[in-house]
Structure formats: structure tokens, C-alpha cells
C-alpha positions as CSV (number, residue, x, y, z in Angstrom):
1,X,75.8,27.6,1.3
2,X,72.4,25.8,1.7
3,X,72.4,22.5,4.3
4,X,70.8,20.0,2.8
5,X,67.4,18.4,4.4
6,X,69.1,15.0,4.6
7,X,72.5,16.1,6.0
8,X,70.0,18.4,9.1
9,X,68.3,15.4,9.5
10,X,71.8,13.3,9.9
11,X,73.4,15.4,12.2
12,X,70.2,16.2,14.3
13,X,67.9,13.4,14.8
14,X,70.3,10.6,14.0
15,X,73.4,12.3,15.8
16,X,76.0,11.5,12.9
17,X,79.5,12.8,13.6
18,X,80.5,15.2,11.1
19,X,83.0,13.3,9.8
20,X,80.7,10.4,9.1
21,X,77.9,12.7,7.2
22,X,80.6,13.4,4.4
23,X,80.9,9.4,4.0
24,X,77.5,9.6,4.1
25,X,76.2,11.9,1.8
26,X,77.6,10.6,-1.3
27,X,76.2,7.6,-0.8
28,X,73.1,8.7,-1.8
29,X,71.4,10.1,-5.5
30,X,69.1,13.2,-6.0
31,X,65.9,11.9,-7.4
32,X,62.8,14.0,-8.3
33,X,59.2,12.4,-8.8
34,X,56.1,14.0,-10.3
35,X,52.7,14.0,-8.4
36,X,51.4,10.4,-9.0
37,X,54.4,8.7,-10.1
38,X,54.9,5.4,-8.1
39,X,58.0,4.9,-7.1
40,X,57.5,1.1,-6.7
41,X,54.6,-1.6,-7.1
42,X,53.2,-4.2,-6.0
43,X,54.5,-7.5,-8.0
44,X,58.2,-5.3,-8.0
45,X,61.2,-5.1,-5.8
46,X,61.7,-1.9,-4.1
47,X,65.4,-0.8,-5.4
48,X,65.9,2.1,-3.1
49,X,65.0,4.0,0.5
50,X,63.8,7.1,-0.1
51,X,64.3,10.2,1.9
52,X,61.8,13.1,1.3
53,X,63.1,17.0,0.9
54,X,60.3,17.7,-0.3
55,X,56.9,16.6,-1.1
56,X,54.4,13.7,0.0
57,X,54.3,10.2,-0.5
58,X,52.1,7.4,0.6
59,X,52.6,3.6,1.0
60,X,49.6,1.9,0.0
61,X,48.0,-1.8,-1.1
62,X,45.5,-3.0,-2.9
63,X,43.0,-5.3,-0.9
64,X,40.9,-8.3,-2.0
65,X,38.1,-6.4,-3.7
66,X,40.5,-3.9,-5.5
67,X,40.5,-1.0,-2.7
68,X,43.3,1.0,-1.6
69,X,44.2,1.2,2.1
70,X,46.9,3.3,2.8
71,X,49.0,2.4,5.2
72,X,51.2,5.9,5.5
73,X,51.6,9.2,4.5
74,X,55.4,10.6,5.0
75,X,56.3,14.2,4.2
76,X,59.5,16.4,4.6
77,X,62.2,14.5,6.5
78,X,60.6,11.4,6.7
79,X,62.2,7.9,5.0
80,X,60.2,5.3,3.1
81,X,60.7,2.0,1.1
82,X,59.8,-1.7,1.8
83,X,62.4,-2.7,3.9
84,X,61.5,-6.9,2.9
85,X,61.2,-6.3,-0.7
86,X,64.5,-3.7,-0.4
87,X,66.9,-6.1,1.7
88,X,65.6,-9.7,0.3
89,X,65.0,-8.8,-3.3
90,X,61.4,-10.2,-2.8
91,X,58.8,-8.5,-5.1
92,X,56.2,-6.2,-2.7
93,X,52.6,-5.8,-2.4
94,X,53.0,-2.4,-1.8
95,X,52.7,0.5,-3.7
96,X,54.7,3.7,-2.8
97,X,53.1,6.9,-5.0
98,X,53.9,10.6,-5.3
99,X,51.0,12.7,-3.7
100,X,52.7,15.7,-4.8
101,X,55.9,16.8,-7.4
102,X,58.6,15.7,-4.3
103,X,62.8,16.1,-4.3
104,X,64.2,13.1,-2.5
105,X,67.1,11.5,-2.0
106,X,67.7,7.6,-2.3
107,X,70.2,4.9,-1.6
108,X,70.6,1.8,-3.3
109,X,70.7,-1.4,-1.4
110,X,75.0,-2.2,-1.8
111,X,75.4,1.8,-0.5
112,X,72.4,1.2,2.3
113,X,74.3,-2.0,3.6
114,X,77.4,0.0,3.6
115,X,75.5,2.6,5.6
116,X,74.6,0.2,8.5
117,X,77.5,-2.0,8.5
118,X,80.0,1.1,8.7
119,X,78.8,4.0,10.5
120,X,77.3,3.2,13.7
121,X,75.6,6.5,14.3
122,X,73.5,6.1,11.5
123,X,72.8,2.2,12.5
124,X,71.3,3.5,15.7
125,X,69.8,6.1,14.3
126,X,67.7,3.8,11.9
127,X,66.9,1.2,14.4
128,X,65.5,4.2,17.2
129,X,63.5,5.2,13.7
130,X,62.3,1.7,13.0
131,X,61.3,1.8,16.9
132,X,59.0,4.5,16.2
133,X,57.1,3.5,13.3
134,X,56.7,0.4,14.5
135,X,55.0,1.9,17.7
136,X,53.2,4.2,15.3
137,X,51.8,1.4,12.9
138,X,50.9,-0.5,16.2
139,X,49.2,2.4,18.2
140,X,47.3,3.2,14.6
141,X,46.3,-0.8,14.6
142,X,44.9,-0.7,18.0
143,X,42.9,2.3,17.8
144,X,41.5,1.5,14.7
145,X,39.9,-1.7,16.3
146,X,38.0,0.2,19.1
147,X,37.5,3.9,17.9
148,X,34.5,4.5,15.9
149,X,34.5,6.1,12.5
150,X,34.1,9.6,13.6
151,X,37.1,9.1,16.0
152,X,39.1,7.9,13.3
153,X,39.3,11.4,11.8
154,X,39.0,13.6,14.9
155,X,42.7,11.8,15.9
156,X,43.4,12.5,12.7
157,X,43.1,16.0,12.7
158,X,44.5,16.0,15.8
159,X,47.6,14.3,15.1
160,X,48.1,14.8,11.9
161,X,46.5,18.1,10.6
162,X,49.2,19.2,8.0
163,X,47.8,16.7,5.4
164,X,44.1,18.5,5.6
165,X,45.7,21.1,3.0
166,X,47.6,18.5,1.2
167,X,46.1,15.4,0.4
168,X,42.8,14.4,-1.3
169,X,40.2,13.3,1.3
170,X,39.7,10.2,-0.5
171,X,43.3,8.9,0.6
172,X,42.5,10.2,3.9
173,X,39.7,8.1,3.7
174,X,41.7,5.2,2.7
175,X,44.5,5.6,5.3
176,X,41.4,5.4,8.0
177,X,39.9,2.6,6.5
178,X,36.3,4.2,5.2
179,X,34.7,4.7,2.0
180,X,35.0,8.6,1.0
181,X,31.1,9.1,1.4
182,X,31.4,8.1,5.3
183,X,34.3,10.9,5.5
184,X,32.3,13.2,3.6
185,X,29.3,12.8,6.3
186,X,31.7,12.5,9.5
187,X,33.0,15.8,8.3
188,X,29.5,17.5,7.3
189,X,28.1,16.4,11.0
190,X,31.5,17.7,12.7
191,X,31.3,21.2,10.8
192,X,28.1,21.3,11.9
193,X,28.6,21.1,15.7
């Protein structure tokens, strides 16, 4: 029998007693996306977390003069929503799109506040997880402010090289906040070193 992505990820990074991950596994609905779909827009409420089994998705919003700046890309094993717009029933501005045909699995907001409220594992678990992206989004903030453009991508392909072969550059370009022509000549300049 075949372990599930989510129920791994349970029992190993958020340390959920066995006996818990039954409880918890049904609270949640199989859900597959195709390559572009959005899963949520801005001007809507985000209904659901997401977890990723597969696939790529990007959280994303539209600025002042109509470009996209992405704020993150999350593949296998990682979670997503818009925790505001999810828990408040406030519409986002956020986007939340496909990048690739993805399996996931989602929660609703009653079965998510059942989650938290009645299995403390998982409540932990979450909050150590909302620990690290916030250290992520603020480590990504703070570098972007000092490193040059060319920086910006060689940390990139440091850090995060799996998305080379998976993601258009122009998202990458978005995510490090440049138009896709200064990507195109960072990358020309670094090949030819």
C-alpha cells in the first residue's frame, strides 16, 4: 500500500501521532489542478489550504502598473493559501496559479479550525512551519534591498535550483523582481564567464 505525501509529511516533519493522522486525513479532499488554473484571485476569498503531492504553484499579485511579482513558488510537500483571506473571509489580493498539472490536497476552513483546535501536534507543527516562511519571506526581503540584480539569481540558483527545469524564466524573473530582458542578460553574461 502506497503512503500518501501528506500523511509522510504528518508523521515526519510535523511529528503527528499515528493515532492523530487517521483524524487527520479525512479531513482533507483530493483536488487536481491543470497547469495555469488559479486556485484563487485576487478580489476572492481563499476557501481552502492547499497541500502539494505533486506539482508547482506560485503565489503572486498584481502591482500598480499591472506587473506580476511573485512572491513564492512551493512544490512537493509544501502548503499554500492566504492565511487572512482563508481565516477572516476577507477577499485577497493574491493570486495562487498552477505552474504545472499538480495533485493536492485541501482543507476547508470548519475542518482546518478543527485541525488546530484538536490535535496539538499538528498546531505546533503549523506554527514551527509558519516560523519558517516567515524567516524565509524576511531573509528574501532583506537581500533583495542590498544584492544587486545579478546576485538576485546567483542565490537563486543556489538556493533554489530545482525550479531552473521547471518554471518559465519570466516568473523567475518576477519572483526576483526584474523585467525578463535583465534575466535574460544576467544569464547571457554569467554563461559566459
Amino acid at each position: 500500500m502506497e503512503v500518501s505525501p501528506l500523511l509522510t509529511q504528518l508523521k515526519q516533519v510535523y511529528k503527528v501521532p499515528d493515532r492523530d493522522c487517521a483524524r487527520l486525513i479525512q479531513l482533507f479532499e483530493p483536488l487536481e489542478v491543470k497547469k495555469n488554473e488559479h486556485l484563487f484571485q485576487s478580489g476572492q476569498v481563499a476557501r481552502h489550504v492547499y497541500f502539494i503531492e505533486k506539482g508547482c504553484l506560485r503565489q503572486y499579485y498584481i502591482n500598480n502598473n499591472g506587473e506580476e511579482r511573485t512572491i513564492y513558488f512551493k512544490m512537493e510537500d509544501g502548503w499554500c493559501s492566504e492565511l487572512v483571506s482563508f481565516l477572516d473571509n476577507k477577499p485577497t489580493e493574491l493570486n495562487l496559479q498552477a505552474l504545472e498539472d499538480s495533485k493536492l490536497q485541501i482543507i476547508n476552513q470548519k475542518n482546518w479550525i478543527y485541525a488546530i483546535s484538536q490535535v496539538k501536534s499538528f498546531t505546533l507543527g503549523f506554527i514551527r512551519a509558519q516560523q519558517d516562511t516567515n524567516f524565509m519571506l524576511k531573509k528574501r526581503l532583506a537581500e533583495a534591498t542590498v544584492e544587486t540584480p545579478e546576485e538576485k539569481y546567483l542565490r537563486f540558483i543556489k538556493e533554489e535550483s530545482p525550479l531552473l527545469q521547471r518554471i518559465p524564466l519570466y516568473h523567475i524573473a518576477a519572483y526576483l523582481s526584474m523585467t525578463p530582458e535583465t534575466l535574460s542578460r544576467i544569464r547571457k553574461k554569467i554563461a559566459g564567464k
